[in-house]
C-alpha positions in Angstrom: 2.1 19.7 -13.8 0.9 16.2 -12.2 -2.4 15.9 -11.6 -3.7 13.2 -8.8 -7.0 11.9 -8.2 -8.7 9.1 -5.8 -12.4 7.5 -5.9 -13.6 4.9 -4.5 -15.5 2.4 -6.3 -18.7 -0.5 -4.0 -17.8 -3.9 -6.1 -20.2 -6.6 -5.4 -18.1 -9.6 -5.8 -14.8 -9.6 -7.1 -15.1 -9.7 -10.9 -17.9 -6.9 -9.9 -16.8 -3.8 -12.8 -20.6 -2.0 -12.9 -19.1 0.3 -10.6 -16.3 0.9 -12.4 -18.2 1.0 -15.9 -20.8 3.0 -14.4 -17.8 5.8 -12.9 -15.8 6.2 -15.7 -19.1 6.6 -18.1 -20.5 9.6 -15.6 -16.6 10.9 -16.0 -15.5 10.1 -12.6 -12.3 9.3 -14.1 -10.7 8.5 -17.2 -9.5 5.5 -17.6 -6.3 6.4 -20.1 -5.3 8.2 -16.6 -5.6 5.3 -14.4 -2.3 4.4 -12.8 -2.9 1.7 -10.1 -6.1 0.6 -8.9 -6.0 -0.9 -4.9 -8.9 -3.3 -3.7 -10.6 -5.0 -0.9 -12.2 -8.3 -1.6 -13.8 -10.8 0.3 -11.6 -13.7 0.4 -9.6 -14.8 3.6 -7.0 -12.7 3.0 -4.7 -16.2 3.7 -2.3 -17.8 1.2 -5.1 -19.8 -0.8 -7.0 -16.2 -1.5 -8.0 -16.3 -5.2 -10.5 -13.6 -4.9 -7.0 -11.3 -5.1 -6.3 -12.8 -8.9 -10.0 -13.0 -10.0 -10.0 -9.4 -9.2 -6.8 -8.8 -11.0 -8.3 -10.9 -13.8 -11.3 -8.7 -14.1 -9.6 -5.1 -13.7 -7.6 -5.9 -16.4 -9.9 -7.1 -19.1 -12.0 -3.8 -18.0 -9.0 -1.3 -18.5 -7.8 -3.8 -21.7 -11.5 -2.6 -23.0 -12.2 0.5 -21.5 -8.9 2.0 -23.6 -8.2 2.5 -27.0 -5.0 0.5 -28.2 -4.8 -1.4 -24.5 -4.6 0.1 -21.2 -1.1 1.1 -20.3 0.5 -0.3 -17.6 -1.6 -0.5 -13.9 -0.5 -1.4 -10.7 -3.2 -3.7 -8.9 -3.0 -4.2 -5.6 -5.7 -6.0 -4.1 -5.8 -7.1 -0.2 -8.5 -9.9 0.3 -10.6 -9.8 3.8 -13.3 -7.8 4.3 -14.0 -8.8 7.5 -16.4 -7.1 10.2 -17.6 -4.1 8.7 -15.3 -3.8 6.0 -17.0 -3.1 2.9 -15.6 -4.4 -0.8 -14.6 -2.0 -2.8 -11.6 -0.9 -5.5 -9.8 2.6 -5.2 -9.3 4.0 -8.4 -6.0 6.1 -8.9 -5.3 8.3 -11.7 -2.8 10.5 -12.7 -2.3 13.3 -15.7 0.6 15.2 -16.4 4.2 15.1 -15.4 4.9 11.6 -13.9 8.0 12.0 -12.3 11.4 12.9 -13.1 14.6 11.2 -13.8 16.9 11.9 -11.5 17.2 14.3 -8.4 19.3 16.4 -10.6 16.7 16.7 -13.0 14.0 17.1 -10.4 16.4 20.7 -9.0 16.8 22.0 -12.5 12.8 21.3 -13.1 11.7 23.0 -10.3 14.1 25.9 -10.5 12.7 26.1 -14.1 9.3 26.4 -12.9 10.0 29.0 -10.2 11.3 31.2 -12.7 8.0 30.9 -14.9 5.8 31.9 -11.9 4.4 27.7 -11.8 5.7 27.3 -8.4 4.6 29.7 -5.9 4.2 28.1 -2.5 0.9 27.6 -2.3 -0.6 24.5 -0.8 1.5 20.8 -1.8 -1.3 18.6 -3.7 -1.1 15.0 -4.2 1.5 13.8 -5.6 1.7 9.4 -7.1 4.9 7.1 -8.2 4.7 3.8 -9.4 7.3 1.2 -9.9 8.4 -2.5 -10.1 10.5 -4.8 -8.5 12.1 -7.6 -11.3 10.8 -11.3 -10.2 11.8 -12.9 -7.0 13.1 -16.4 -7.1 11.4 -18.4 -3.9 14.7 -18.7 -1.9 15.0 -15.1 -1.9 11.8 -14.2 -0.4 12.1 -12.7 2.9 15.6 -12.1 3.0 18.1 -8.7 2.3 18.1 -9.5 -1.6 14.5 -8.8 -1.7 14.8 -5.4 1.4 17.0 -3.9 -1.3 15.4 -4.3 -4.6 12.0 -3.3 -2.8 14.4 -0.3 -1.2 15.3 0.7 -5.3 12.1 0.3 -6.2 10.8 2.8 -3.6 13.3 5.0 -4.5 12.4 4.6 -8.1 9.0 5.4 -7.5 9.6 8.4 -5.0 10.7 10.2 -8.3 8.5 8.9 -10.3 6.3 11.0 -8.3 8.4 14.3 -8.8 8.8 14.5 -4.8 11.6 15.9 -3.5 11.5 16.0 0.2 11.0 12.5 1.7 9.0 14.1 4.1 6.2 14.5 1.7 5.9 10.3 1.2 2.6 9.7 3.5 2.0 6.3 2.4 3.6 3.6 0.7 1.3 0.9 -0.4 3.4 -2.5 -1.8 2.2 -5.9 -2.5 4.6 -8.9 -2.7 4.6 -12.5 -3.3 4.5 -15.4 -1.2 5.6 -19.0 -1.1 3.9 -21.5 -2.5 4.4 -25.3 -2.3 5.2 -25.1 -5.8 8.1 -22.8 -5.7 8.8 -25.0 -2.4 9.3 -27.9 -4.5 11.4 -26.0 -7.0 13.6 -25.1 -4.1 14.1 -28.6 -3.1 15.0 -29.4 -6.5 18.0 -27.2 -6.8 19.3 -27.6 -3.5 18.1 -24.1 -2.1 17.3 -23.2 1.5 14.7 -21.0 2.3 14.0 -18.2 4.8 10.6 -21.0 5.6 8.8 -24.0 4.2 5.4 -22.1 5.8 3.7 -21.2 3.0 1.4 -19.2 5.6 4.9 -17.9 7.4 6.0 -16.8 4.1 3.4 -14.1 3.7 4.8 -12.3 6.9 8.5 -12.6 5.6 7.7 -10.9 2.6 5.7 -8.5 4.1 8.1 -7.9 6.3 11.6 -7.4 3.8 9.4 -5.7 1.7 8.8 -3.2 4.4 11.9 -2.8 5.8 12.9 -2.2 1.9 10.6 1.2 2.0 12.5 2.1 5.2 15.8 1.8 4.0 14.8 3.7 0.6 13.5 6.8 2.8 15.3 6.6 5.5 13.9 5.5 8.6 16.2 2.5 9.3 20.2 2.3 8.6 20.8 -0.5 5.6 23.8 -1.6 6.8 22.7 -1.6 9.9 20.4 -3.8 9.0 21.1 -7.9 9.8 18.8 -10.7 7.8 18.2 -12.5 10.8 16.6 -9.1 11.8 13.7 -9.6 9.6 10.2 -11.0 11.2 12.2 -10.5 14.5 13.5 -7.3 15.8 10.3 -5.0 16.1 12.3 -2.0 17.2 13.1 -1.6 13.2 9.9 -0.5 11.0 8.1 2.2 8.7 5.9 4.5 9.8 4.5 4.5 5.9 4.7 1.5 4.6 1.9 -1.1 3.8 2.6 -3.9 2.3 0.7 -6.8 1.1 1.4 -10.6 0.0 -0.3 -12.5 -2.3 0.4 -15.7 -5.1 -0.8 -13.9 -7.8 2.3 -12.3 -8.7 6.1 -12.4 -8.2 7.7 -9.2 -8.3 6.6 -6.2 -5.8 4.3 -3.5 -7.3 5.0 -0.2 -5.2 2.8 3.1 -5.2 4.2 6.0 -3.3 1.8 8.7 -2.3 2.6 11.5 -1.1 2.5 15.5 -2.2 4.5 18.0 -4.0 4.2 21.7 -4.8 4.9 20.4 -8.6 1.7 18.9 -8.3 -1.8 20.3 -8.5 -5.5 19.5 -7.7 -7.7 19.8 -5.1 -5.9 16.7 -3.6 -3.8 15.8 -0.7 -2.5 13.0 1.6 -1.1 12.9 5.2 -0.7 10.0 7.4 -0.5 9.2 11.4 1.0 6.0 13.8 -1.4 4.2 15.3 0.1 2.9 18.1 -2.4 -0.1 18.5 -5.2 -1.7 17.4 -7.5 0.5 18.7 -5.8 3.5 18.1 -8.6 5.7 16.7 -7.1 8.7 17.7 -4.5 8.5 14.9 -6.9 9.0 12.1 -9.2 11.6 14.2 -6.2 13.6 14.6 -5.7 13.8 11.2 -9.3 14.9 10.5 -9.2 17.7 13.1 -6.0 19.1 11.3 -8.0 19.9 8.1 -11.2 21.0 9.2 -13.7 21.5 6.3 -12.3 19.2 3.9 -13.3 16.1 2.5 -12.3 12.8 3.6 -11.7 10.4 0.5 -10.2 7.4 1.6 -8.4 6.0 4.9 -5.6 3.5 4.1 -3.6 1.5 7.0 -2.2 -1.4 8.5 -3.4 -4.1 10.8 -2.0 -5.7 13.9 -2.4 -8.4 16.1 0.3 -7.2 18.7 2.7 -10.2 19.3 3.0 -9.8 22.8 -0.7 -11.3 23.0 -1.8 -7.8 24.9 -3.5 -4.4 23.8 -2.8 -2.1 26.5 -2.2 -4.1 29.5 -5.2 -6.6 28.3 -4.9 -10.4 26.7 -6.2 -10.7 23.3 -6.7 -14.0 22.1 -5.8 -12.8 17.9 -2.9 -15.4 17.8 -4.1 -18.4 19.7 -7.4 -18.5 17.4 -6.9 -21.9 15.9 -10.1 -21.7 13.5 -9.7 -17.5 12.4 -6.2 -16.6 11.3 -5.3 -14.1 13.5 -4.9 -11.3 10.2 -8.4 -11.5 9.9 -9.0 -10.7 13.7 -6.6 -7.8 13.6 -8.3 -6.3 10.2 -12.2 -6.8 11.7 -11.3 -4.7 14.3 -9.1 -1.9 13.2 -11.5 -1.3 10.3 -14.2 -1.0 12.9 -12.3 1.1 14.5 -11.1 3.0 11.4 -14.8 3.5 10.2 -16.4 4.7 13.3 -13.8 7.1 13.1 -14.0 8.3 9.7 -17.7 7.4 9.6 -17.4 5.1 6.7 -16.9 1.3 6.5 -15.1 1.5 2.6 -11.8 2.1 3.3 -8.7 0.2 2.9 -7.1 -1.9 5.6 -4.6 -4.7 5.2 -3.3 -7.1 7.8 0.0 -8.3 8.7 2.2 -5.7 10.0 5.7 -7.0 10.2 7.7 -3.6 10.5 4.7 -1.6 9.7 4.5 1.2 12.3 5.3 0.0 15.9 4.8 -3.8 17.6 1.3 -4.2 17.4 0.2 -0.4 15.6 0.5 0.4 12.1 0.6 3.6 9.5 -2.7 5.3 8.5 -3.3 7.4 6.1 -5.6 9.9 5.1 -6.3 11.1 1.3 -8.3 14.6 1.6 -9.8 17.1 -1.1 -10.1 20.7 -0.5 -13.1 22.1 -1.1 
């Protein structure tokens, strides 16, 4: 059976791995089980954030030494701005046994298998983790359906990677995507290729955006054919209520990492998520503490907003007419404060930009919990 686990890891800088050396020598985790690794560091989250790739950089010469014969293949998602409270830090996910089956038919003849052998007994769903990949992007297809649906397959790809079989049981789907840069600008131009922006800056909230809807379609919540290109960045009405996605230059496919739980996995354990229905929502995540009463709370992972109609319940906020801070930055400051008082802890992952993340100007959070 799959076996899930989440730390969290304090990184002073971004090329910080003590903690991670330090952890994995005391048997926090191992890191032959390590299956995707998300982080917080303290760039400005904008398109020139390096502090995303120096990270990346570092996490992989760690894992390329930490395992014998080369680490096996992580997905590293890091979200740069750490702003307000926010604290930097790297969440280390790991993963033992079963990863996932094949196909759905595969997944029914596996669990009727197990039910018969007594390993199923419906007890308690434990935490349950898929990974998968998009294939590259080419710039003009940023932002656009092509990329909604190989983010949707990917999704789906991942959801059995995980060996879940309900989609009900996907609490969280974390995804981080590329972004235009003038470079890949240029090579548009050169072929003759339009593009869904020449804003390298607008670019990031396109590809958040497709990449979100993409987790939609794959589980559900929105109609693909429904759905109209022109849609994207635009029509609010259409979003997850689980997905997070994140855009950076450091890469050009999308990494996806479903969480959720199953009753094929074990462990002590478990995810469940909430809507917050605007930036200072903090009775999303307290609702999901007073549902499991007793048990520990590892990490909280959401979604930042600055709502677009320039208003937070009936007030004017001032997020997207800040000419000197981008208005991501605003949006993460104070949903992490918000997020931390809450949860009483300031090391917890928040990402800004919420283009069909949760509802105009809210977002997803999630909660990972252990039994005790």
């Amino acid at each position: 059976m799959m076996k899930c686990s989440v730390i969290k890891i304090p990184a002073g800088a971004p090329h910080d791995m003590s903690g991670l050396k330090a952890s994995a020598e005391e048997g926090l985790f191992r890191p032959e089980e390590v299956v995707a690794v998300l982080g917080k560091t303290e760039g400005n989250g904008c398109v020139n954030d390096f502090t995303r790739g120096y990270a990346v950089m570092a996490l992989k010469d760690f894992f390329a030494g930490a395992v014998k014969g080369g680490a096996a293949d992580i997905s590293y998602v890091m979200s740069g701005g750490t702003e307000g409270v926010l604290s930097p830090h790297f969440t280390v996910i790991s993963r033992s046994g079963q990863a996932g089956l094949a196909s759905e038919r595969e997944r029914d003849q596996d669990q009727s298998q197990d039910q018969e052998q007594g390993l199923i007994t419906g007890g308690p769903k434990s935490l349950a983790i898929g990974v998968a990949r998009t294939r590259d992007f080419l710039p003009e297809e940023l932002g656009r359906l092509s990329q909604v649906d190989a983010v949707a397959e990917a999704v789906a790809r991942a959801v059995r990677d995980a060996g879940i079989t309900s989609l009900q049981d996907v609490h969280f789907v974390q995804i981080k995507c590329p972004l235009l840069t003038a470079e890949q600008i240029y090579d548009a131009h050169s072929r003759q290729v339009s593009l869904v922006t020449e804003d390298t800056y607008k670019s990031m909230g396109y590809s958040r955006g497709a990449s979100a809807l993409g987790a939609a379609a794959a589980l559900g919540e929105v109609e693909r054919s429904a759905l109209r290109e022109e849609e994207i960045g635009v029509n609010w009405d259409k979003f997850s209520r689980v997905a997070s996605t994140s855009a950076g230059s450091e890469l050009a496919c999308c990494e996806v990492i479903v969480f959720g739980n199953s009753q094929s996995a074990e462990g002590q354990y478990h995810i469940d998520h909430a809507v917050m229905q605007d930036a200072i929502d903090g009775a999303a995540l307290q609702g999901l503490l007073d549902r499991y009463p007793g048990e520990e709370l590892v990490q909280v992972l959401a979604k930042a907003e600055a709502d677009p109609d320039g208003v937070i319940r009936g007030r004017r906020h001032i997020m997207l007419d800040d000419s000197d801070i981008n208005h991501t930055r605003h949006a993460r400051a104070v949903v992490g404060g918000v997020l931390a008082y809450v949860g009483g802890d300031p090391m917890i992952y928040v990402s800004g930009g919420g283009e069909h993340q949760g509802p105009k100007g809210g977002g997803p959070v999630a909660a990972v919990f252990r039994r005790r």
